[in-house]
C-alpha positions as CSV (number, residue, x, y, z in Angstrom):
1,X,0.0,0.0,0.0
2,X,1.4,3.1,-1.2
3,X,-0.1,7.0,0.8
4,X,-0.4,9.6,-2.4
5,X,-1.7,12.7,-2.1
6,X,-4.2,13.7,-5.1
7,X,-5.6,17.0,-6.6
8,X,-9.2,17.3,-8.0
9,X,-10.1,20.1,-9.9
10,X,-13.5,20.9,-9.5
11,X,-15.2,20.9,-12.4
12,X,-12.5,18.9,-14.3
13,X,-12.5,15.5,-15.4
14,X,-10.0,13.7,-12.9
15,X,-8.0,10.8,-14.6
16,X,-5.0,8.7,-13.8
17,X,-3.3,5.5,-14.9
18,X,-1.9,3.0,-12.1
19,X,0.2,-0.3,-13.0
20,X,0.1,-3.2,-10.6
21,X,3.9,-5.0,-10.1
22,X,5.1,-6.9,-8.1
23,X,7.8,-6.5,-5.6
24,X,10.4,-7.2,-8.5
25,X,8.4,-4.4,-10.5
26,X,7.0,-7.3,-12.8
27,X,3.5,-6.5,-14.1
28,X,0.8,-8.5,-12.5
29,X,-1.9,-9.7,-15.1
30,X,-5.2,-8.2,-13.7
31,X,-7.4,-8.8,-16.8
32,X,-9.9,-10.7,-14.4
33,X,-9.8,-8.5,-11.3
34,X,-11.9,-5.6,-10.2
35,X,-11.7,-2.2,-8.4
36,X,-13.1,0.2,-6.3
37,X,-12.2,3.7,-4.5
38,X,-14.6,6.6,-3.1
39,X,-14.1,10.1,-1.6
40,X,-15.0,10.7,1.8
41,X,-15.0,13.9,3.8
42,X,-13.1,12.1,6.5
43,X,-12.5,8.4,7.3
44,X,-15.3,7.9,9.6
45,X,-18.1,9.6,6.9
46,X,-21.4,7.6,5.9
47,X,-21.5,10.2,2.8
48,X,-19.3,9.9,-0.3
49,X,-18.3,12.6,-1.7
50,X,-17.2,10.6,-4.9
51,X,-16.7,6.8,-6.2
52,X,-14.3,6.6,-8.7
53,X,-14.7,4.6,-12.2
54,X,-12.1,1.9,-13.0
55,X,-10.8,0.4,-16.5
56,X,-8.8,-2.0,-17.4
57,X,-6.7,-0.5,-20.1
58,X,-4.0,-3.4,-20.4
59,X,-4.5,-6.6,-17.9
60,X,-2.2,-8.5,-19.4
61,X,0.2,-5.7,-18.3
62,X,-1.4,-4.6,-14.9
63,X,-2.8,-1.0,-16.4
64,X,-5.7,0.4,-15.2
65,X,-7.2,3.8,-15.3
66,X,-9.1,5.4,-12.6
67,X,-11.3,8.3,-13.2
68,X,-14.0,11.1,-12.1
69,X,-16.1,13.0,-14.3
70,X,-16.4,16.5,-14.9
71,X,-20.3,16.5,-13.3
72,X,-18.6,14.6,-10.6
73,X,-15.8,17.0,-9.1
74,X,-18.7,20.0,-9.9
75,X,-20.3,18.0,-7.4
76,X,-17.9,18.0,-4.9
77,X,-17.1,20.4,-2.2
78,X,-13.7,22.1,-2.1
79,X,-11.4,21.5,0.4
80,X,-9.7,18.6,2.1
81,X,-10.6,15.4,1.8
82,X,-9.6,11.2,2.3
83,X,-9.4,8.2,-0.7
84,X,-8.7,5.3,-1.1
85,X,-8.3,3.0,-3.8
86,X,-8.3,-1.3,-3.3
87,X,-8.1,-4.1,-5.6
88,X,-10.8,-6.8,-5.2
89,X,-8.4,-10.2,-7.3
90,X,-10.6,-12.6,-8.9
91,X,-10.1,-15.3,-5.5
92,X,-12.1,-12.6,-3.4
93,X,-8.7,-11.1,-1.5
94,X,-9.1,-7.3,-1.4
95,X,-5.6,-5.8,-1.0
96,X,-5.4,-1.7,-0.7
97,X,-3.2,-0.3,-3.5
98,X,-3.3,3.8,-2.8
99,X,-4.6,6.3,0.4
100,X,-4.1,9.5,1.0
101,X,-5.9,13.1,1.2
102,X,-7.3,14.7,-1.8
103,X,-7.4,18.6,-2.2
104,X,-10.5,19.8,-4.3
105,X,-9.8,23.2,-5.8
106,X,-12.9,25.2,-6.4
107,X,-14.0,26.4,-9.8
108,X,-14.3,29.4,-11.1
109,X,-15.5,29.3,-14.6
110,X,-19.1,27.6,-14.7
């Protein structure tokens, strides 16, 4: 599990790639595995602030893309908040790949 602080630009579509290795930086085939991540004000909040999309852009090669939408960040308050972002494996093991705060900057143009 990695910490990795984010930015979200409200109002902007939020996108970024992430490639699963090993510990001898070998890809890891993920073509049959899932993911999930949300936004959350703090750890402890019942309301999401946002659930991130997932795609598998290259299994074979342990690629996969993780995204909001623009509607999505408009949506979202500014300010300081928590994500994370876990790996469900086809066997059912969940393992936590990235945490850490992420700053929403507000918009100005609408």
């Amino acid at each position: 599990m990695a910490v990795h602080d984010i930015t979200i630009q409200q109002g902007s579509t939020f996108a970024k790639t992430l490639t699963i290795t090993d510990d001898s930086d070998v890809a890891i085939n993920i073509a049959s595995d899932t993911f999930r991540g949300q936004v959350r004000k703090k750890h402890t909040s019942t309301d999401t602030e946002a659930t991130f999309a997932f795609t598998i852009t290259d299994g074979a090669n342990g690629v996969v893309a993780w995204s909001l939408t623009d509607t999505q960040t408009a949506a979202m308050g500014n300010g300081r908040f928590v994500y994370d972002i876990e790996w469900v494996k086809a066997d059912g093991n969940v393992v936590r790949l990235l945490e850490g705060v992420a700053d929403t900057t507000p918009e100005v143009t609408r």
